[in-house]
Biopython code that builds the backbone (N, CA, C, O; Angstrom):
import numpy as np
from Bio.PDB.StructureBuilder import StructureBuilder

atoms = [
    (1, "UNK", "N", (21.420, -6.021, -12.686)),
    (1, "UNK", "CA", (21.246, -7.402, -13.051)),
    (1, "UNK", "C", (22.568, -7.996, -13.541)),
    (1, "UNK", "O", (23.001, -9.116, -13.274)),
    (2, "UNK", "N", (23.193, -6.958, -14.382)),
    (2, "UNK", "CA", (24.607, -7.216, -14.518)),
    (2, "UNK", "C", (25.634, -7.924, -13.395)),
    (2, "UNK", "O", (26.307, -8.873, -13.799)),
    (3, "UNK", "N", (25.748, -7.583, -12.283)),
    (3, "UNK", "CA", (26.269, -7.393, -11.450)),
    (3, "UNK", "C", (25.887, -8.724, -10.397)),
    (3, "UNK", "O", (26.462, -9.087, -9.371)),
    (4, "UNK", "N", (24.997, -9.136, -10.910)),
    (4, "UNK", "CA", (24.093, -10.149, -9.877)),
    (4, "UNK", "C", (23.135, -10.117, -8.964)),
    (4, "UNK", "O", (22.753, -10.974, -8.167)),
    (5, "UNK", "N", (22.608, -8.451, -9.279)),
    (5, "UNK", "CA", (21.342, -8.407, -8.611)),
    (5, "UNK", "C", (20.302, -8.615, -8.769)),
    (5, "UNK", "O", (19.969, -8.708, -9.950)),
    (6, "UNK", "N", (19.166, -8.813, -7.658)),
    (6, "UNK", "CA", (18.212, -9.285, -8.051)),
    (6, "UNK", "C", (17.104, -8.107, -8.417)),
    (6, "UNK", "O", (16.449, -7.656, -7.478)),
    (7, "UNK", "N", (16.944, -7.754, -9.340)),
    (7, "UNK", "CA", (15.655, -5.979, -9.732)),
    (7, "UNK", "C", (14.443, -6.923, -9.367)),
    (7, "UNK", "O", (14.178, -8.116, -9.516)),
    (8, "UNK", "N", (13.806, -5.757, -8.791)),
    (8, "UNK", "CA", (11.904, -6.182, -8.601)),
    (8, "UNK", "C", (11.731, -5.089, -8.655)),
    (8, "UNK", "O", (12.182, -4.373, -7.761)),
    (9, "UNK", "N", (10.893, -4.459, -9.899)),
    (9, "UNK", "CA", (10.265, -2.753, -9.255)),
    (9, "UNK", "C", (8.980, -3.091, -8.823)),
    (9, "UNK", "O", (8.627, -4.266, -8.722)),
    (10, "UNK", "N", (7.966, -1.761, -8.456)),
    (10, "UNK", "CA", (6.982, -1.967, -8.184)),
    (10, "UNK", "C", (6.417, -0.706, -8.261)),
    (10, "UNK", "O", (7.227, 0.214, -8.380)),
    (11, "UNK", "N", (4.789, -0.306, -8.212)),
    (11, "UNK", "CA", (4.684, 0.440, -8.968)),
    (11, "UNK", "C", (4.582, 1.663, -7.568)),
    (11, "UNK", "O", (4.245, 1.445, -6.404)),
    (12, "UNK", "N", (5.027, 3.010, -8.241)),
    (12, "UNK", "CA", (5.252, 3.833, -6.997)),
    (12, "UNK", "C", (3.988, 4.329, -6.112)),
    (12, "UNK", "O", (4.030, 5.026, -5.098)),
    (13, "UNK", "N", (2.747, 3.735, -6.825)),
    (13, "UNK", "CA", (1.363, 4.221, -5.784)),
    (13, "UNK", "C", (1.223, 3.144, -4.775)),
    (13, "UNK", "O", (0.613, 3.297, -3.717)),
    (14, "UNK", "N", (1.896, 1.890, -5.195)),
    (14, "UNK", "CA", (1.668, 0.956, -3.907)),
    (14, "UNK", "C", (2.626, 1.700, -2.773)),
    (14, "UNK", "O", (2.106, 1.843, -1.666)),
    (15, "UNK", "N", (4.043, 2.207, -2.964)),
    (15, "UNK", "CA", (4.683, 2.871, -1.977)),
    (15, "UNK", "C", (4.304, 3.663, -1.418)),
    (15, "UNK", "O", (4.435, 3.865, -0.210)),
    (16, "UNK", "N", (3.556, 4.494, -2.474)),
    (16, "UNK", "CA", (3.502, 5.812, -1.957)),
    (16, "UNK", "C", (2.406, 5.820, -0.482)),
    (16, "UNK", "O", (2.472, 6.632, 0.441)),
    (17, "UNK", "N", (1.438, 4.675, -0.612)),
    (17, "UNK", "CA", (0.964, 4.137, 0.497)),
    (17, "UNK", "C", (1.010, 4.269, 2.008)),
    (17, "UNK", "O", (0.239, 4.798, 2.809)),
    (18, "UNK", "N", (2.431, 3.466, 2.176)),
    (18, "UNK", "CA", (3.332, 3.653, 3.109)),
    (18, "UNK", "C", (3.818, 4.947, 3.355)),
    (18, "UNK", "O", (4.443, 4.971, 4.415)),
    (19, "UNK", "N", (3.773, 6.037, 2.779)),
    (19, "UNK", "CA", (5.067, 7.014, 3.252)),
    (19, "UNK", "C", (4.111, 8.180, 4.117)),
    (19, "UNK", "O", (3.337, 9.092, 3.825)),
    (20, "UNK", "N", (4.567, 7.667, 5.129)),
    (20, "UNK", "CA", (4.092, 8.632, 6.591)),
    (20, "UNK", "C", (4.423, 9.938, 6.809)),
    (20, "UNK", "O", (5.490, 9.863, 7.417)),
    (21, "UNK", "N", (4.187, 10.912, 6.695)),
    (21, "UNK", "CA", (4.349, 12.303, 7.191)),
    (21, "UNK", "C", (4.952, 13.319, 5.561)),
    (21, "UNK", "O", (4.330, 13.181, 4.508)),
    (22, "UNK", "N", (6.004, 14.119, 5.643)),
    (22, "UNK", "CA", (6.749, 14.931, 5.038)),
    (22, "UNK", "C", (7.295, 13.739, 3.955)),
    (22, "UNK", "O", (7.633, 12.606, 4.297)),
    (23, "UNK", "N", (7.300, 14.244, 2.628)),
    (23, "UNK", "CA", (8.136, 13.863, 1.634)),
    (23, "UNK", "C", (9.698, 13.789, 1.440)),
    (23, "UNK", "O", (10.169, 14.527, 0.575)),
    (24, "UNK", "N", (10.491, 13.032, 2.106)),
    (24, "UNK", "CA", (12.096, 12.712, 2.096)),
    (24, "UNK", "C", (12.762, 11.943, 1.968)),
    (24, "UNK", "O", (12.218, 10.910, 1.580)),
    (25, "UNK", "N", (14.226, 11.863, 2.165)),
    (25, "UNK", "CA", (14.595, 11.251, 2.007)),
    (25, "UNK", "C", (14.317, 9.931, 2.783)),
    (25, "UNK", "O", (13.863, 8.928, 2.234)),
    (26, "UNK", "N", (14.646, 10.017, 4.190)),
    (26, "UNK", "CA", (14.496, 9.224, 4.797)),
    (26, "UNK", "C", (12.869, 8.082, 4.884)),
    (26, "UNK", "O", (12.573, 6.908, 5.108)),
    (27, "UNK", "N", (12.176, 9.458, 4.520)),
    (27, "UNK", "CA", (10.513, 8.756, 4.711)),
    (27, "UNK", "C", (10.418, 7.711, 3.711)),
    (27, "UNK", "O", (9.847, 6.629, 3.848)),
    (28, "UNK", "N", (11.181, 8.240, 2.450)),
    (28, "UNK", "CA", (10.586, 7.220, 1.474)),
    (28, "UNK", "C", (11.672, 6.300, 1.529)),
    (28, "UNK", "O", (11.337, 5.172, 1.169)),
    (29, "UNK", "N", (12.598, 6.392, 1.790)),
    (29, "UNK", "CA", (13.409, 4.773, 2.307)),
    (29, "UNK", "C", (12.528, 3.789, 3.259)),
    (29, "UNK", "O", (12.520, 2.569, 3.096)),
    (30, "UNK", "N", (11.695, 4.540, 4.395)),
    (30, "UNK", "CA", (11.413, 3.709, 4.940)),
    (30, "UNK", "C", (9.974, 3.087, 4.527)),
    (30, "UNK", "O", (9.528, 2.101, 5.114)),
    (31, "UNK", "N", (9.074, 3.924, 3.168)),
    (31, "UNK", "CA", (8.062, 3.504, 2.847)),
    (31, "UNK", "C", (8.587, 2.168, 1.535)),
    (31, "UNK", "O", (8.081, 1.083, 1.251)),
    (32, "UNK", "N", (9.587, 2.772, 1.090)),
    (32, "UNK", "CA", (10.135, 1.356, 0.291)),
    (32, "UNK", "C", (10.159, 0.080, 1.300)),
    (32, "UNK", "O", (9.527, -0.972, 1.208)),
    (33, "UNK", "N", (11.136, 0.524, 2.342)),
    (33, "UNK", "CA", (11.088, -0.663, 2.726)),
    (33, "UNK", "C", (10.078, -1.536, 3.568)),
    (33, "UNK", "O", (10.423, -2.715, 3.649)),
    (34, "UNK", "N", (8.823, -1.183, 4.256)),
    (34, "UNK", "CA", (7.418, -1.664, 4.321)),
    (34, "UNK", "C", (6.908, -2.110, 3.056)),
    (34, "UNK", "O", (6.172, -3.093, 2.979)),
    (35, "UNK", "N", (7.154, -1.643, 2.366)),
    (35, "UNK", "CA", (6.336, -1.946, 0.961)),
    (35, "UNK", "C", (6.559, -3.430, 0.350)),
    (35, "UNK", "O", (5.784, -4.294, -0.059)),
    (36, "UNK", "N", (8.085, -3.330, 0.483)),
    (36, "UNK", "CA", (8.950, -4.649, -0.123)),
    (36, "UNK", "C", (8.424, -5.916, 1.047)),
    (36, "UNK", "O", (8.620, -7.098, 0.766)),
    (37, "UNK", "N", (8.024, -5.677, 1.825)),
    (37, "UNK", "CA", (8.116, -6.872, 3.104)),
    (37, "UNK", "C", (6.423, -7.274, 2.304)),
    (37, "UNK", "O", (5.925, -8.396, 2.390)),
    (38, "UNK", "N", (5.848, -6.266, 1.666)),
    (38, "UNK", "CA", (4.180, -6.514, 1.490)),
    (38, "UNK", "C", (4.140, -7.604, -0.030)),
    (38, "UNK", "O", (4.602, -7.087, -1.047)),
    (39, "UNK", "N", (3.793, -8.532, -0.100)),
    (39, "UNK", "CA", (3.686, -9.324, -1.578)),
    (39, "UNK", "C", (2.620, -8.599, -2.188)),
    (39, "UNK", "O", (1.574, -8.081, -1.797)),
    (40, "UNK", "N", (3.425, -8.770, -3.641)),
    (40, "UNK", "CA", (2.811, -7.670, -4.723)),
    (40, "UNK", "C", (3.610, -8.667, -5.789)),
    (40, "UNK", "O", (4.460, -9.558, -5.799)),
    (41, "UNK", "N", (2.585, -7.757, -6.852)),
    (41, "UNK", "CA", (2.719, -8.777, -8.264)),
    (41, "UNK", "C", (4.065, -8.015, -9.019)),
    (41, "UNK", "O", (4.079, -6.828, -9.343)),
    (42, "UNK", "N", (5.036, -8.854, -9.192)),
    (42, "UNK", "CA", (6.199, -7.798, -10.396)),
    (42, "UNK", "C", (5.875, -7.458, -11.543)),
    (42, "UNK", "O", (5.192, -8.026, -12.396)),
    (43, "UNK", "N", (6.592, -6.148, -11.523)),
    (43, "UNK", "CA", (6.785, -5.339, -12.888)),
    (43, "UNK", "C", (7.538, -5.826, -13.699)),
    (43, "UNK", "O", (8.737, -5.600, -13.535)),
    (44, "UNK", "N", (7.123, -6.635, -14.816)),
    (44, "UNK", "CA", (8.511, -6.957, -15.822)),
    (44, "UNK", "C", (9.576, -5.777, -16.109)),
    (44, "UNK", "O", (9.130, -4.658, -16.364)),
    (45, "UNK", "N", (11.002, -5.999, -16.074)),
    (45, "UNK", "CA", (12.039, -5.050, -15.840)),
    (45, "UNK", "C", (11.936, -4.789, -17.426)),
    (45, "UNK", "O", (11.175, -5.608, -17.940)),
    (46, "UNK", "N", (12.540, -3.793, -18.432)),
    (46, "UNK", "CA", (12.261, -3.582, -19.575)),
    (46, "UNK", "C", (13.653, -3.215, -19.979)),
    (46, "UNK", "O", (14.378, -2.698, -19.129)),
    (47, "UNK", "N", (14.063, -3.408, -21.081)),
    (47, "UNK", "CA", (15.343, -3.455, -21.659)),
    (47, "UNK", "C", (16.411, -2.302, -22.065)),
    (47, "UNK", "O", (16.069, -1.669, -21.066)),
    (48, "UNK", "N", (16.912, -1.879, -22.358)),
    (48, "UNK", "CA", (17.343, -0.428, -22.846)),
    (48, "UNK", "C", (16.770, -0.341, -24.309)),
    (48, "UNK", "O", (16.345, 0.749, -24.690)),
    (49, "UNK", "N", (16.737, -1.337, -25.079)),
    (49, "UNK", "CA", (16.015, -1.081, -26.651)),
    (49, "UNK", "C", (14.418, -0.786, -26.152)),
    (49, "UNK", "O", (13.852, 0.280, -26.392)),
    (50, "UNK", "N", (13.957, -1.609, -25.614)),
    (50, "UNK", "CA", (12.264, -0.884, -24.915)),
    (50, "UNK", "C", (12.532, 0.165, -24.489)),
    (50, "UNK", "O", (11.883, 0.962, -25.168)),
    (51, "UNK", "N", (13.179, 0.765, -23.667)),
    (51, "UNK", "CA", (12.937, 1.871, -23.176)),
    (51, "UNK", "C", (13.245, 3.090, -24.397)),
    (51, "UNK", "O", (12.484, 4.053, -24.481)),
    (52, "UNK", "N", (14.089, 2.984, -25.053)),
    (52, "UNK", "CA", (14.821, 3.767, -26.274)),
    (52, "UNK", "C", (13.275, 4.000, -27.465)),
    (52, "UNK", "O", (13.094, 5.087, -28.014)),
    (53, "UNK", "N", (12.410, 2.921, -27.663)),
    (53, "UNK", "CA", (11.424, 2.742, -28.476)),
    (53, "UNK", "C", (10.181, 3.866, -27.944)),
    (53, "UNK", "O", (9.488, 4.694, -28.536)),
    (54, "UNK", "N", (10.335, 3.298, -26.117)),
    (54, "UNK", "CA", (9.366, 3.977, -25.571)),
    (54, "UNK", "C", (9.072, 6.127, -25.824)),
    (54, "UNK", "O", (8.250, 6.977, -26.164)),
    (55, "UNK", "N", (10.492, 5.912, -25.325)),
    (55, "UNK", "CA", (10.932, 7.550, -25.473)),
    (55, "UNK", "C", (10.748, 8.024, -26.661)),
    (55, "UNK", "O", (9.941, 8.947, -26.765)),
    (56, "UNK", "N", (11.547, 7.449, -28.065)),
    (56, "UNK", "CA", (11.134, 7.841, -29.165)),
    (56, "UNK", "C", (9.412, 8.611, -29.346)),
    (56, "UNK", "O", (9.089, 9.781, -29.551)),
    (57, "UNK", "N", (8.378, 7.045, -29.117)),
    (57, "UNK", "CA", (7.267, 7.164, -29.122)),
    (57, "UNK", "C", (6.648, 8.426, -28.353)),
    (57, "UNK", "O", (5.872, 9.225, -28.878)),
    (58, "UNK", "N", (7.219, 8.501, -26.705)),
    (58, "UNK", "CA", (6.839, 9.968, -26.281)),
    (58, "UNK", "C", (7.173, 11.149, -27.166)),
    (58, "UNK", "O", (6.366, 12.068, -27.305)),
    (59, "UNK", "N", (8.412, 11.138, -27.795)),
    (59, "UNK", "CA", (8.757, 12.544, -28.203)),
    (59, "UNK", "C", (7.965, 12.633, -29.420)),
    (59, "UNK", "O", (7.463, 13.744, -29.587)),
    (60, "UNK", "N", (7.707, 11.733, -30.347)),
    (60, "UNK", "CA", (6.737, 11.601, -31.445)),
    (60, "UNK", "C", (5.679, 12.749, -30.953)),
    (60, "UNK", "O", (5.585, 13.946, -31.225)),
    (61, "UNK", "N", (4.864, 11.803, -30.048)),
    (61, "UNK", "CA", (3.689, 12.189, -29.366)),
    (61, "UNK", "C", (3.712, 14.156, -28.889)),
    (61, "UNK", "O", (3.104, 15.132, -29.329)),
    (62, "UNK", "N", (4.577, 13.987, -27.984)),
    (62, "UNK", "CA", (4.778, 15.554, -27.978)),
    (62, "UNK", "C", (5.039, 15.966, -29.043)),
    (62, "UNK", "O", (4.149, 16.806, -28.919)),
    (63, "UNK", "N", (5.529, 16.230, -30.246)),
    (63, "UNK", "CA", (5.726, 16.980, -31.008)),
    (63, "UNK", "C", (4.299, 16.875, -31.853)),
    (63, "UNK", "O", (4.017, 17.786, -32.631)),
    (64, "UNK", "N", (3.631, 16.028, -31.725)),
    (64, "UNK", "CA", (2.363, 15.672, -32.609)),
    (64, "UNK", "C", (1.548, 16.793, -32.264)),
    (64, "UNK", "O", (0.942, 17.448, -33.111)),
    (65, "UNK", "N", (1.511, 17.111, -30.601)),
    (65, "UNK", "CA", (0.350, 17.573, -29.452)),
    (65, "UNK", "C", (0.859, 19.326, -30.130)),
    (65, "UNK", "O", (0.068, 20.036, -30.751)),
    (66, "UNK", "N", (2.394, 19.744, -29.803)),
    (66, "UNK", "CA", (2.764, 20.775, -29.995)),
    (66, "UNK", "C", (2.139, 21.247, -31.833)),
    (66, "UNK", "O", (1.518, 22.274, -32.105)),
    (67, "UNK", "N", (2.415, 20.506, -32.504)),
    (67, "UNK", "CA", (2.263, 21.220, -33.827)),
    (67, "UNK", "C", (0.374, 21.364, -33.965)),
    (67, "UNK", "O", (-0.015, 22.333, -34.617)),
    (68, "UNK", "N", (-0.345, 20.741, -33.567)),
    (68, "UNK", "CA", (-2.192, 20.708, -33.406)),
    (68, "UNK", "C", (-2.223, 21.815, -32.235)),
    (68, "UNK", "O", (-3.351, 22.257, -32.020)),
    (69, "UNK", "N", (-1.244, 22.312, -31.483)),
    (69, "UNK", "CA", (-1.522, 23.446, -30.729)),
    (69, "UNK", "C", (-1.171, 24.342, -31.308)),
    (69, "UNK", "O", (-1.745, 25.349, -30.895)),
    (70, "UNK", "N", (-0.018, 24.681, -32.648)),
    (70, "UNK", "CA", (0.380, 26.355, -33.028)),
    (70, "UNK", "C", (-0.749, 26.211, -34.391)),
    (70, "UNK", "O", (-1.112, 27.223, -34.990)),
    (71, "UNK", "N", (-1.191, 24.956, -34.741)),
    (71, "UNK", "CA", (-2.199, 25.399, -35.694)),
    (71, "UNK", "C", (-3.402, 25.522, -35.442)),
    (71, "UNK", "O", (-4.250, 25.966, -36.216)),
    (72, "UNK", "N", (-3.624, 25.022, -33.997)),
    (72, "UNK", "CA", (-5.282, 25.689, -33.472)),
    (72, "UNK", "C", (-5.019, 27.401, -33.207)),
    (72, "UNK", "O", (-5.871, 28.270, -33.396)),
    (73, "UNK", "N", (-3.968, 27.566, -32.845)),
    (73, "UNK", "CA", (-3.467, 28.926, -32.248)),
    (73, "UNK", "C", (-3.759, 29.843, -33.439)),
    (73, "UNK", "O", (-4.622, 30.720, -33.391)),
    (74, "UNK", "N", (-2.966, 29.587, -34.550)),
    (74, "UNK", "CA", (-3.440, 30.153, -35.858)),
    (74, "UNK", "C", (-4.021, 30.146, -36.666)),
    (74, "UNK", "O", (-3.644, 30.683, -37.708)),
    (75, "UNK", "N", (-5.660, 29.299, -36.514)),
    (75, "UNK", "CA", (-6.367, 29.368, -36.779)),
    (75, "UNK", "C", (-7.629, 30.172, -36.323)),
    (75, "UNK", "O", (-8.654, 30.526, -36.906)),
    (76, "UNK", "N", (-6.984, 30.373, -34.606)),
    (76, "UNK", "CA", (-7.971, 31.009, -33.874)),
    (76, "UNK", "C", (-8.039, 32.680, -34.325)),
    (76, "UNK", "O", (-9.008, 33.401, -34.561)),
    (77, "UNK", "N", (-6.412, 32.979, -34.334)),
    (77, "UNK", "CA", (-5.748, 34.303, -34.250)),
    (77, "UNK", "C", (-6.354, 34.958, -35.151)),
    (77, "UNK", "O", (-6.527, 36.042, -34.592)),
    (78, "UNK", "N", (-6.966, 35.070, -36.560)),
    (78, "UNK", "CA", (-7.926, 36.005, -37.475)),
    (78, "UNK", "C", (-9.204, 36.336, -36.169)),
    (78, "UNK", "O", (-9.388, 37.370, -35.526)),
    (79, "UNK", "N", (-9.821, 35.222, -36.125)),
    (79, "UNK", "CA", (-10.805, 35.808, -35.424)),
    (79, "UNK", "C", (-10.454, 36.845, -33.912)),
    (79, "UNK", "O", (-11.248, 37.009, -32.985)),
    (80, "UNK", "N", (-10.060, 37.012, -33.941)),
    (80, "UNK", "CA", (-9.954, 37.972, -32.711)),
    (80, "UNK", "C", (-9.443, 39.366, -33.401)),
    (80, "UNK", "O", (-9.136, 40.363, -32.747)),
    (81, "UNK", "N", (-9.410, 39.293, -34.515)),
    (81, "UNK", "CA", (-8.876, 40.573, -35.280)),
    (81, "UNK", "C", (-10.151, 41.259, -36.154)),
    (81, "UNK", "O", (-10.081, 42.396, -36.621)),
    (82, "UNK", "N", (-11.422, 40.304, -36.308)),
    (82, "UNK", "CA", (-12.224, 40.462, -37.212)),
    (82, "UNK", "C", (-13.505, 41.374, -36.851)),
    (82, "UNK", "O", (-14.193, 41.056, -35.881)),
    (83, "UNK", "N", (-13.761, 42.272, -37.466)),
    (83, "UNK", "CA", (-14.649, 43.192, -36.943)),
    (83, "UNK", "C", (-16.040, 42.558, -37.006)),
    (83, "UNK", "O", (-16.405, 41.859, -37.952)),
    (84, "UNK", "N", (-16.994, 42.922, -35.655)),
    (84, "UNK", "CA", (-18.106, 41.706, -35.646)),
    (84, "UNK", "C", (-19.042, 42.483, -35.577)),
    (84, "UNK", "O", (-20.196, 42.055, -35.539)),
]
sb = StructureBuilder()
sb.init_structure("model")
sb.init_model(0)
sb.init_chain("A")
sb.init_seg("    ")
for serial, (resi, resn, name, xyz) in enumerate(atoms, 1):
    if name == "N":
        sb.init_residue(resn, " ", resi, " ")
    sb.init_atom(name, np.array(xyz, "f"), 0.0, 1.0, " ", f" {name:<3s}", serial, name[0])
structure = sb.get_structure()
């Protein structure tokens, strides 16, 4: 955009649509470019501070998921030791 281009993304299941045969290079150049000729609604482009917020928020998230997994883990771990 810097530069003077014009960005439109779009979302990659409408492409993925288009892409005929084997997964490549070439295929998915040419499923982009069918795709782009097709009118579709734009993706607002998102900023580097959005994206920076976004990521934060993922890694939050993973580390949230990871620590509720080593304490289900060690909570489980007595019982499998316990004579029944």
């Amino acid at each position: 955009m810097e530069m003077g281009h014009q960005v439109e993304l779009m979302p990659a299941k409408f492409v993925k649509v288009f892409n005929i045969g084997n997964k490549n290079d070439p295929a998915d150049a040419r499923a982009i470019r069918m795709a782009t000729q097709m009118p579709t609604k734009p993706i607002a482009v998102k900023t580097e501070a959005q994206q920076a917020v976004l990521a934060l928020h993922r890694l939050r998230q993973q580390k949230i998921e990871f620590r509720t997994m080593q304490i289900n883990s060690l909570r489980g771990l007595p019982t499998e030791y316990t004579a029944k």
